[in-house]
Structure formats: structure tokens, C-alpha cells
Z-matrix of the N, CA and C atoms (Angstrom, degrees):
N
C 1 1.439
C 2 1.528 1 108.21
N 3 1.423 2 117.90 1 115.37
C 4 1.123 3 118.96 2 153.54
C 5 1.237 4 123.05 3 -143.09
N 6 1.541 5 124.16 4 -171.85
C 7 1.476 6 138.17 5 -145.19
C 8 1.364 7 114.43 6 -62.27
N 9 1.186 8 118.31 7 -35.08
C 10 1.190 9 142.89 8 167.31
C 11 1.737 10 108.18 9 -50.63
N 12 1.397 11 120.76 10 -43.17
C 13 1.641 12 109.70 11 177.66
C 14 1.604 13 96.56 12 -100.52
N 15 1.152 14 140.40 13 -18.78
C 16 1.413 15 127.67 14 171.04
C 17 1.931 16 124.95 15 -84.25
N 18 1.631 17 89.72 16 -10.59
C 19 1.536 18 102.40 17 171.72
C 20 0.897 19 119.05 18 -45.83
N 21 1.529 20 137.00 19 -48.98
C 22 1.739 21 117.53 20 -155.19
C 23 1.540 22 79.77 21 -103.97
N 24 1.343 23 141.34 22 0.95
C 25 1.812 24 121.07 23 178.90
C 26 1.196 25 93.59 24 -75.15
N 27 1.603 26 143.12 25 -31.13
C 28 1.505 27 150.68 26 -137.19
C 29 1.550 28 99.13 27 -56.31
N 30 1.484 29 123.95 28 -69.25
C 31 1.148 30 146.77 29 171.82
C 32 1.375 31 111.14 30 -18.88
N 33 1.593 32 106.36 31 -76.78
C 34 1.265 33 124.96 32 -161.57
C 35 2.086 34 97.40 33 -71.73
N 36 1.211 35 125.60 34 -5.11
C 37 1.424 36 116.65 35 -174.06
C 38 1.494 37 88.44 36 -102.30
N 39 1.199 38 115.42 37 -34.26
C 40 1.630 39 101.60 38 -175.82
C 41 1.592 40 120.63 39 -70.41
N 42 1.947 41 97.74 40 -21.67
C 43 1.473 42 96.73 41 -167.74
C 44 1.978 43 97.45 42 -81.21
N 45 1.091 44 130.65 43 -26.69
C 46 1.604 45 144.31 44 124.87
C 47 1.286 46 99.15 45 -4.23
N 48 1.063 47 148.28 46 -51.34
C 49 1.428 48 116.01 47 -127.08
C 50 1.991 49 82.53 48 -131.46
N 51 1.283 50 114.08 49 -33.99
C 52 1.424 51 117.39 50 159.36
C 53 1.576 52 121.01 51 -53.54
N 54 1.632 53 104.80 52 -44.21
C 55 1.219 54 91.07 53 176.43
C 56 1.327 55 134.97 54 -86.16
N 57 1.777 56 98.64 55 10.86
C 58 1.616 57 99.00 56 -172.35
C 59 1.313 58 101.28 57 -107.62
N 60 1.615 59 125.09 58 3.48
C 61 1.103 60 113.69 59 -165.97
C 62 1.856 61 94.52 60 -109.94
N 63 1.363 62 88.50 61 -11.37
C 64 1.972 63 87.98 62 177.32
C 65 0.950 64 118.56 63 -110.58
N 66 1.222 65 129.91 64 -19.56
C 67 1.526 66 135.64 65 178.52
C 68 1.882 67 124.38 66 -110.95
N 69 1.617 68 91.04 67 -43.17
C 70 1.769 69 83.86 68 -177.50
C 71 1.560 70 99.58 69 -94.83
N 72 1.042 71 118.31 70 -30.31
C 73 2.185 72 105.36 71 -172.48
C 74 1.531 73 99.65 72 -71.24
N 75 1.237 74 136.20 73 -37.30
C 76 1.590 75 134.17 74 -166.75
C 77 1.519 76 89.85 75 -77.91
N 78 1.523 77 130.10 76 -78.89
C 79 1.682 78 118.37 77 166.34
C 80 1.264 79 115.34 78 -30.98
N 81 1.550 80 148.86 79 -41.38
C 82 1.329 81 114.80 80 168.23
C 83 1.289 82 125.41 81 -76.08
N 84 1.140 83 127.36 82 -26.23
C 85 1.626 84 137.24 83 161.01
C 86 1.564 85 119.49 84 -46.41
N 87 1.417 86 116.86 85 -39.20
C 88 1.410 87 122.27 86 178.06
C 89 1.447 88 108.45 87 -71.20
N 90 1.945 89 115.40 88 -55.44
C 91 1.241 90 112.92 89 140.05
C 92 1.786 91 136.21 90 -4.10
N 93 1.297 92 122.84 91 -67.54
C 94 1.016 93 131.63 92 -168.32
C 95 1.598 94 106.84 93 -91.96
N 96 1.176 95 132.11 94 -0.24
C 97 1.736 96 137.37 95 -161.27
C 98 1.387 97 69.88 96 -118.83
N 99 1.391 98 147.66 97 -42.99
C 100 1.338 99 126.91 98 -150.28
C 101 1.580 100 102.54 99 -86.72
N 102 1.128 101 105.68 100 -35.34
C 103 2.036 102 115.62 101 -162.01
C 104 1.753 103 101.12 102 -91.05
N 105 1.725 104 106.65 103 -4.07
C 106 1.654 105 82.34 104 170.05
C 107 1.707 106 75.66 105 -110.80
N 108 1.076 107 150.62 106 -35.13
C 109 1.612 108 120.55 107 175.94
C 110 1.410 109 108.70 108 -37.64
N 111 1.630 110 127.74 109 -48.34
C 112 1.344 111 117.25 110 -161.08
C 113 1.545 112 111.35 111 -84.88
N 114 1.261 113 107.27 112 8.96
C 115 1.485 114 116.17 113 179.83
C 116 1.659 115 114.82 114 -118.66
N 117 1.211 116 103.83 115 -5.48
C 118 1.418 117 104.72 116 164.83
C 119 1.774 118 107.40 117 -123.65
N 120 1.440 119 115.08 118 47.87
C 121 1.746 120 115.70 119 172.47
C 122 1.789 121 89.20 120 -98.61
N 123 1.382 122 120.96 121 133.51
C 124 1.388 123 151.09 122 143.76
C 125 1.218 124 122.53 123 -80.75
N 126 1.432 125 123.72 124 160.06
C 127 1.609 126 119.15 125 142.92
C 128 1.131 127 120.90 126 -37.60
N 129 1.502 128 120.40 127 162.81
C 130 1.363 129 134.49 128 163.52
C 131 1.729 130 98.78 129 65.93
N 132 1.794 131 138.63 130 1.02
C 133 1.154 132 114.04 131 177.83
C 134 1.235 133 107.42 132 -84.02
N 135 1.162 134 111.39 133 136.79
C 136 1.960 135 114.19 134 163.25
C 137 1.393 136 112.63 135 -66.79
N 138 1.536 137 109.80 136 141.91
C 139 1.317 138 115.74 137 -166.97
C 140 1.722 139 111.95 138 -141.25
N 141 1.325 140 114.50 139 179.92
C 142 1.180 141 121.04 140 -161.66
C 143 1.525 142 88.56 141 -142.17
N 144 1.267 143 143.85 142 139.05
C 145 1.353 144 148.59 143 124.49
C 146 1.814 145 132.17 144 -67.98
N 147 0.808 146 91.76 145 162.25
C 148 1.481 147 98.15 146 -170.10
C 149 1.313 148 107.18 147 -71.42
N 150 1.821 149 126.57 148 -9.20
C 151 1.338 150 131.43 149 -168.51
C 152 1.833 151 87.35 150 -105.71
N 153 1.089 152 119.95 151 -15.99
C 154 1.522 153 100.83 152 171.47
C 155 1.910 154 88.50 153 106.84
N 156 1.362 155 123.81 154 30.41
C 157 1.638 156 117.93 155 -155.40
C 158 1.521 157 79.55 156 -111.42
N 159 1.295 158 135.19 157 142.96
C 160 1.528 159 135.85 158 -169.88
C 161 1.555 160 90.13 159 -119.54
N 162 1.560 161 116.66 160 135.12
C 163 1.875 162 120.26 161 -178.29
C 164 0.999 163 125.53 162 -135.95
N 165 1.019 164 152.14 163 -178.82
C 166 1.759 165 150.59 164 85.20
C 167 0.949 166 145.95 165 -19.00
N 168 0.797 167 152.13 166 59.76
C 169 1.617 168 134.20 167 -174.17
C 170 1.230 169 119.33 168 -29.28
N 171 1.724 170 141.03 169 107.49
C 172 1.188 171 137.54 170 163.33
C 173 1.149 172 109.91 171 -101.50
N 174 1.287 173 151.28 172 -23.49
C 175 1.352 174 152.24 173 -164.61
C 176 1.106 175 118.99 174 -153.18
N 177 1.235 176 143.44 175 135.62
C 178 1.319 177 152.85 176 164.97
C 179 1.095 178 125.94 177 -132.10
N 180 1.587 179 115.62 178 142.50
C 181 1.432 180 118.08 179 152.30
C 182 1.527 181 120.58 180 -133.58
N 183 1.267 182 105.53 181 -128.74
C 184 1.820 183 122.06 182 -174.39
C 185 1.740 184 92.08 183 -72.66
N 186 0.831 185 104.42 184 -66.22
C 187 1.605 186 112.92 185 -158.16
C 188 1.122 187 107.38 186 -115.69
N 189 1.747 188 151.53 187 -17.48
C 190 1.425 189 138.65 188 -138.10
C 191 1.988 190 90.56 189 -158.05
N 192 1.668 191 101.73 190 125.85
C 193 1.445 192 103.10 191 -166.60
C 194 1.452 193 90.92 192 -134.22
N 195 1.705 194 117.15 193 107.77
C 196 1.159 195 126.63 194 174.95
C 197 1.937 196 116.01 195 -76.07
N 198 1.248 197 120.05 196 113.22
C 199 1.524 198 130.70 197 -177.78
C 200 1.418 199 119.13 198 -82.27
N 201 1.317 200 135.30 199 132.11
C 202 1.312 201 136.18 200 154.00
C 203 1.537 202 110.23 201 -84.27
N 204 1.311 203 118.68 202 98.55
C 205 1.273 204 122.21 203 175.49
C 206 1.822 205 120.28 204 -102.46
N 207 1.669 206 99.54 205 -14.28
C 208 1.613 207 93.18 206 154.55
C 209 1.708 208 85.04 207 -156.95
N 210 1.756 209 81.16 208 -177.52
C 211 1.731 210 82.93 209 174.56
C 212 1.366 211 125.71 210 -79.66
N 213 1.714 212 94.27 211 141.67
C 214 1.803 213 89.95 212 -169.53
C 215 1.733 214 115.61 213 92.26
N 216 1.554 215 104.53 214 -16.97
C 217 1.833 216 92.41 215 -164.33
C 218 1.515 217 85.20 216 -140.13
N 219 1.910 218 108.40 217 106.77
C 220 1.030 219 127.48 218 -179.69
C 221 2.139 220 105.09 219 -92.76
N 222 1.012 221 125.16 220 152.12
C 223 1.438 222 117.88 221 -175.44
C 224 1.797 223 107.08 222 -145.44
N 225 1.150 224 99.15 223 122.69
C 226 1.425 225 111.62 224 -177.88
C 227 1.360 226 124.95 225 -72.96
N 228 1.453 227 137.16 226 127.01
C 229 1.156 228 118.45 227 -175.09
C 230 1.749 229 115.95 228 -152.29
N 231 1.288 230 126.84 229 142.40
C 232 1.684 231 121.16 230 -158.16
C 233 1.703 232 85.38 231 -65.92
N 234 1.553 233 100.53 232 146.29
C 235 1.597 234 119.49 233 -177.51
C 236 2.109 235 97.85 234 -57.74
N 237 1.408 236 113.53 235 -34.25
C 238 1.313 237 86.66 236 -178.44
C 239 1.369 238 119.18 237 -80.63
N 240 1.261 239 109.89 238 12.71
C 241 1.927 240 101.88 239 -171.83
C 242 1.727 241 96.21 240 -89.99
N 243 1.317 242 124.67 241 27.40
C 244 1.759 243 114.86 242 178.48
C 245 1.501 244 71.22 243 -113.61
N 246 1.577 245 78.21 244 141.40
C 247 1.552 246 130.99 245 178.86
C 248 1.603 247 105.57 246 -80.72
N 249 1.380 248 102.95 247 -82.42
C 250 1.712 249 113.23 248 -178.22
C 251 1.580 250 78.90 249 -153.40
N 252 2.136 251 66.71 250 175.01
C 253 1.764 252 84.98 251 171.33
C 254 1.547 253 110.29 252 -109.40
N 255 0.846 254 97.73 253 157.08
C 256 1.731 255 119.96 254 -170.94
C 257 1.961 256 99.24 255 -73.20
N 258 1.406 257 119.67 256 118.40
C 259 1.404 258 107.90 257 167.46
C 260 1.275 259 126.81 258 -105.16
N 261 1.564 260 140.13 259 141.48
C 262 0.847 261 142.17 260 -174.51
C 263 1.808 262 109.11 261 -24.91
N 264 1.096 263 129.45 262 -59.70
C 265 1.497 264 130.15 263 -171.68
C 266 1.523 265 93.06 264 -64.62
N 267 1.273 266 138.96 265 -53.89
C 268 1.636 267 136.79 266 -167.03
C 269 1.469 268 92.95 267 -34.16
N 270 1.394 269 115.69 268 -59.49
C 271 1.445 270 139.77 269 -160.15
C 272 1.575 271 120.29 270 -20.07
N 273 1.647 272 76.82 271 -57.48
C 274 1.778 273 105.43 272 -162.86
C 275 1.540 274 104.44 273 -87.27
N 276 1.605 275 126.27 274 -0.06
C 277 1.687 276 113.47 275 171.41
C 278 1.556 277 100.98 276 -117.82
């Protein structure tokens, strides 16, 4: 084996190796920052949905995260539709 039969693959392994370092490792990382956020939501965290719906957390389970979005009007929603969580400093601007 030499350079001569791995020559014209050269290109195409480097353009490989660009795209895994810009596109698939940063997508699995966002991946993984997202699924331990959705695995560490509690009661009482303030939250954001993916529809832009601002909450509470009153209830939780496996899959289904009941919101206090005003008083009196609790709203049900599948655990993956939270966005982020809301942090104390977000709060105050």
C-alpha cells in the first residue's frame, strides 16, 4: 500500500474529518446538554417551552410536565416540549 492508491481518497477523508469536527461532535454535544437539562427539571423550576409558553413546574413525571402559567390555569405538556430553564438573573430583565 502506497500513496499513490490512497491519493485521490486523501481529500474526501479530510473533507470527513472537517465535517465531523463541525457539524456532528457540536450536534452531539447540544444533544447531550439538552437530555441531562430534561433529566434534571424538578418542581418549582421556571421554564420555557418550545411554543414560547413561560411556567412552573407543578408536576412531573417520565414523560408529561404539568405548568402553572397563571393563577388557577395549570397546562400540560410532553417533557420534551421544555425549551430551557428560566434562571434566576434571566428573571429580572
Amino acid at each position: 500500500m502506497n500513496f499513490e492508491t490512497i491519493g485521490p481518497f486523501v481529500p474526501l477523508i479530510l473533507l470527513f474529518v472537517v465535517f465531523y469536527f463541525l457539524l456532528i461532535r457540536p450536534q452531539k454535544k447540544q444533544q447531550k446538554n439538552r437530555k441531562e437539562m430534561l433529566s434534571n427539571l424538578k418542581k418549582g423550576d421556571r421554564v420555557v417551552t418550545i411554543g414560547g409558553i413561560y411556567g412552573l413546574i407543578k408536576e412531573i413525571d417520565e414523560n408529561a410536565i404539568a405548568l402553572r402559567v397563571a393563577e388557577n390555569m395549570n397546562l400540560k405538556f410532553a417533557r420534551a416540549a421544555i425549551d430551557r430553564v428560566i434562571e434566576d438573573e434571566e428573571e429580572e430583565n
